[in-house]
N, C-alpha and C positions, 0 to 999 in steps of 0.2 A: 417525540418520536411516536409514541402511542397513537396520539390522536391523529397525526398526520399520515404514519403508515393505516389504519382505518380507512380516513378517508379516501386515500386509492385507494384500497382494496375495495369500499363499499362503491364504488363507482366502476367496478368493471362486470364486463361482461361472463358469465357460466365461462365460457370459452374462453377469455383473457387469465381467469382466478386459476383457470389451470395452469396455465402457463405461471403464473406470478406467485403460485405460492404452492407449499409442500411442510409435510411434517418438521419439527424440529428437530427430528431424530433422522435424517434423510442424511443418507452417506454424501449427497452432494454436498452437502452445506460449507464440506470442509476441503472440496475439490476443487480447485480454483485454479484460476491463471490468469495472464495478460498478455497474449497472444490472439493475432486475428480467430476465429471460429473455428478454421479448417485444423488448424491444428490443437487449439481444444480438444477437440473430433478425434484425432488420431490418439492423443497423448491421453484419454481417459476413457473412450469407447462410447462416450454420447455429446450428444450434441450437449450446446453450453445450456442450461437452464434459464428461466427467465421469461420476463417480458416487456419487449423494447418499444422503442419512441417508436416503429415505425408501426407497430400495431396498436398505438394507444390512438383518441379523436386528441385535439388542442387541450382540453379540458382536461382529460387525462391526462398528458403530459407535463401539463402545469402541477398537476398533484402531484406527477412523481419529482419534477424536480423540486419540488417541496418540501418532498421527503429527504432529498439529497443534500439539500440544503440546511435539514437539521443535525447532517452527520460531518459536516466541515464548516468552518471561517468560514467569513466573505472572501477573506484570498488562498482558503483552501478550493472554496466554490466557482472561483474564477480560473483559479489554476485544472482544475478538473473538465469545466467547460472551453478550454483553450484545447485542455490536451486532445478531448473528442472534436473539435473543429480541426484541428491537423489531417483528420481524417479525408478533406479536403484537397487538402493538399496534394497529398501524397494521390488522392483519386485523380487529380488532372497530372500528375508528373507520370502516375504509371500507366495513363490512360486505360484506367481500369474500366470497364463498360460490365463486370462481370457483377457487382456490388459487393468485390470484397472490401473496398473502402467506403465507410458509409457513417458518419457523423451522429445518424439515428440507430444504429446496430452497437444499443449500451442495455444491457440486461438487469432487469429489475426482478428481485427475489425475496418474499417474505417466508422466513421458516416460522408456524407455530403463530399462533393468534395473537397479534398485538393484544399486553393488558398488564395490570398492573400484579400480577402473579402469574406464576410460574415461569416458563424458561420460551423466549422467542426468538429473533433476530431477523437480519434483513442484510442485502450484499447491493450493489452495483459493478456491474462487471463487463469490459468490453474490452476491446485493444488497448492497452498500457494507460486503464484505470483497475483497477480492484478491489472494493473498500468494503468491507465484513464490521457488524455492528451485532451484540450478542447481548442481550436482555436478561434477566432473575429478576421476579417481582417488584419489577417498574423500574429494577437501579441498572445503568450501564454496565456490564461487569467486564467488557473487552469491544475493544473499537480496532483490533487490527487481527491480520495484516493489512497493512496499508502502502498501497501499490501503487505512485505514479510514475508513468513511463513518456517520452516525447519522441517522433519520429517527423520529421526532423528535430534533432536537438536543438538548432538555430534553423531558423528558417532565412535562406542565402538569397533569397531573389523574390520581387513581388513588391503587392501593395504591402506584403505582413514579416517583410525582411530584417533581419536583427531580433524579432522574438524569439525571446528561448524563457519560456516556461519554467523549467528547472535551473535559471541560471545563478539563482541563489546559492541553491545547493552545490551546483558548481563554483561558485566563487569564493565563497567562503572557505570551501576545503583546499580549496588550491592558494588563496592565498597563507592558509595556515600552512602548507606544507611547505612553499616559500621561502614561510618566515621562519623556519625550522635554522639552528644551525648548520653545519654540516655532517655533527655527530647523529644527532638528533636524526637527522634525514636519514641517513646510513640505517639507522634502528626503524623507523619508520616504514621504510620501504621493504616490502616483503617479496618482490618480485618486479625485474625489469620490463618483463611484460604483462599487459591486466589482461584479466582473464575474459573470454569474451562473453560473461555475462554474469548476474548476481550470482552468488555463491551456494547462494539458500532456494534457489528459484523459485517455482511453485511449491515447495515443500510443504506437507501439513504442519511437520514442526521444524523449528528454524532450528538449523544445530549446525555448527563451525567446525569440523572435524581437528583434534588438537589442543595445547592451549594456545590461549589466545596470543596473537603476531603482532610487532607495531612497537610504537613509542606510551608508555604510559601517561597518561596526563599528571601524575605526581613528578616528570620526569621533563615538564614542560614550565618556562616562566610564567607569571601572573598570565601577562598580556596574552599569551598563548592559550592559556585556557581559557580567558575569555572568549576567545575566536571560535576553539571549538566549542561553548555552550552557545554560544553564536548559532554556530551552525546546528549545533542537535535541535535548539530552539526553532530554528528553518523548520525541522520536518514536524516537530512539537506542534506546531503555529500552525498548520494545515488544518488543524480540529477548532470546534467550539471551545470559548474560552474554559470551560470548565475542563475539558478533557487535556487542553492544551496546558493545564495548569498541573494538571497527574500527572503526563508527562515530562515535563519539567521536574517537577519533585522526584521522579523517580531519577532523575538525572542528577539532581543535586542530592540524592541520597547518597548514593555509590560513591564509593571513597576512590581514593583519584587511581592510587595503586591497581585498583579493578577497573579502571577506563582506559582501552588500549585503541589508540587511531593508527590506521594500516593503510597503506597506497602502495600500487602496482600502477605500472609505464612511466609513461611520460611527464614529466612535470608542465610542462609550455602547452597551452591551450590548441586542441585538437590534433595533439601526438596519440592522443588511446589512452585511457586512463579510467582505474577503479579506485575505488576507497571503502572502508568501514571505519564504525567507530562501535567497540563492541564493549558494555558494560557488564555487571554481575545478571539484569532484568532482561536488558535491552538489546538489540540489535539492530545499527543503520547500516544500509547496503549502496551502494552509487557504483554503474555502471557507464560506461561511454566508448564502446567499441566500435559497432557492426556502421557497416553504412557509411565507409570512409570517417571515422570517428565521429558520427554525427547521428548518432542514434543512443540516447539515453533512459536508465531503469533505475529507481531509487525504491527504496522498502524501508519502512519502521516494523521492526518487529518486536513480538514477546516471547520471551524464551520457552515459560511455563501458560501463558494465558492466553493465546492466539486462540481464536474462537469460544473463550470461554473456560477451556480447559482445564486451570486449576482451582476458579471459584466453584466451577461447578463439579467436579471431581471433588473437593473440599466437602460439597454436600452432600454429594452420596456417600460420604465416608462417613460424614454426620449422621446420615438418617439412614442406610444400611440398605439401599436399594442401588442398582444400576452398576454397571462396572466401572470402580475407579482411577483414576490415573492412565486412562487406553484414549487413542485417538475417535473411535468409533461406541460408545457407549449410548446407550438408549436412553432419552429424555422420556419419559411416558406425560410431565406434566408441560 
């Protein structure tokens, strides 16, 4: 990630580096969304930050998906370059001539000098992608929130008919809900209608107001909980094998009693429907409302680490500078 976010940045223009990059201590870093721009715009009072494909030459663009490509899988990176080609789509069905839908409209942000010390990171950010990566002297310390979103959820007509992007994640949970008994579903099911969208939304920190809703995984057969490591491994699986491997452990950490899976609507494939799966570290979020049930938003989150926040709160409690445990504290390094 060092080397590669470098070399974009050493490759752009006085005029591009502004756009593409800003302190580590920049109240944006932790402002996020997955909404077209316009409302960005409204919901934080500036435009989104960044700098997109459509301001880089070929060359540049190549670097930056380079970069992009060190923050996911191969099929976290196909899944990412699908969901921004939908962008297509949706621009000939809504005959958008305006360039609110635009496939090159994904924003590239580096906080803080790529290096093997002190504190940097780097985001990609556009319509229903959002993917935050947060640095401490060369080691990974936090790779989420991690935001993919599909509009269309399935795509219904065309050369590119039957793709659905997120359909893993949809299937896996539905069939686990399914395979639920009947008691089991009863407890499960926290609401006959899902809500029409994640719960956590753009939030700086992810928090589930309550305890946690749902069926316990201590409270599920073998087979059952295979399903659901199944699926938390889905959202796991997005990342480079090393990250995707922390994830995982933290999932097999968590004793089962603290693993609760929750669903709202419909159980039958595009009746409307939510899910989580919410652990002691973790939080998965799965949407499927808006858009005649065909508009879907999934999150991995970290309860305490989203951006960074509790390795690096950790250190300034260690070395006795910076505010610690606050959403906004000043990185000076």
């Amino acid at each position: 990630m060092i080397e590669t976010a470098n070399n974009f940045l050493s490759s752009l223009t006085a005029e591009q580096s502004s756009l593409a990059s800003a302190d580590f201590s920049s109240e944006q870093r932790t402002k996020w969304h997955f909404v077209p721009d316009s409302s960005f715009n409204s919901t934080h009072g500036f435009a989104r930050p960044g700098l997109t494909f459509n301001k880089m030459d070929p060359h540049q663009q190549r670097l930056a998906q380079a970069l992009l490509s060190t923050g996911l899988s191969q099929a976290g990176l196909v899944k990412a370059l699908t969901i921004m080609s939908l962008e297509d789509i949706l621009r000939i069905k809504e005959n958008d001539t305006a360039g609110r839908r635009d496939p090159n409209k994904y924003y590239f942000s580096v906080y803080g000098k790529p290096s093997s010390s002190g504190n940097w990171g780097w985001r990609v950010e556009g319509h229903h992608l959002s993917l935050h990566f947060t640095l401490r002297n060369g080691s990974l310390v936090s790779s989420s929130p991690t935001f993919f979103g599909a509009n269309p959820h399935k795509v219904v007509e065309g050369p590119r008919a039957g793709a659905r992007p997120l359909g893993v994640e949809e299937d896996l949970a539905r069939g686990l809900m399914k395979g639920l008994d009947s008691a089991q579903q009863k407890q499960a099911l926290i609401a006959d209608t899902a809500p029409r969208d994640i719960i956590t939304s753009a939030d700086t920190r992810a928090k589930i107001e309550g305890a946690a809703q749902g069926l316990a995984a201590s409270k599920m057969t073998a087979k059952q909980v295979e399903t659901l490591m199944s699926l938390l491994d889905a959202y796991a699986n997005n990342m480079p094998s090393p990250l995707a491997a922390a994830r995982r452990q933290a999932v097999r950490d968590a004793p089962l009693d603290k693993v609760f899976f929750a669903w709202a609507g419909g159980v039958e494939q595009g009746a409307g429907d939510y899910y989580r799966v919410q652990g002691p570290t973790f939080l998965v979020e799965y949407d499927n409302t808006q858009n005649e049930n065909n508009h879907s938003h999934t999150v991995w989150r970290d309860y305490e680490n989203d951006f960074g926040f509790d390795v690096l709160a950790s250190h300034y409690q260690l070395f006795a500078h910076g505010t610690a445990g606050t959403d906004s504290y000043s990185a000076a390094d």
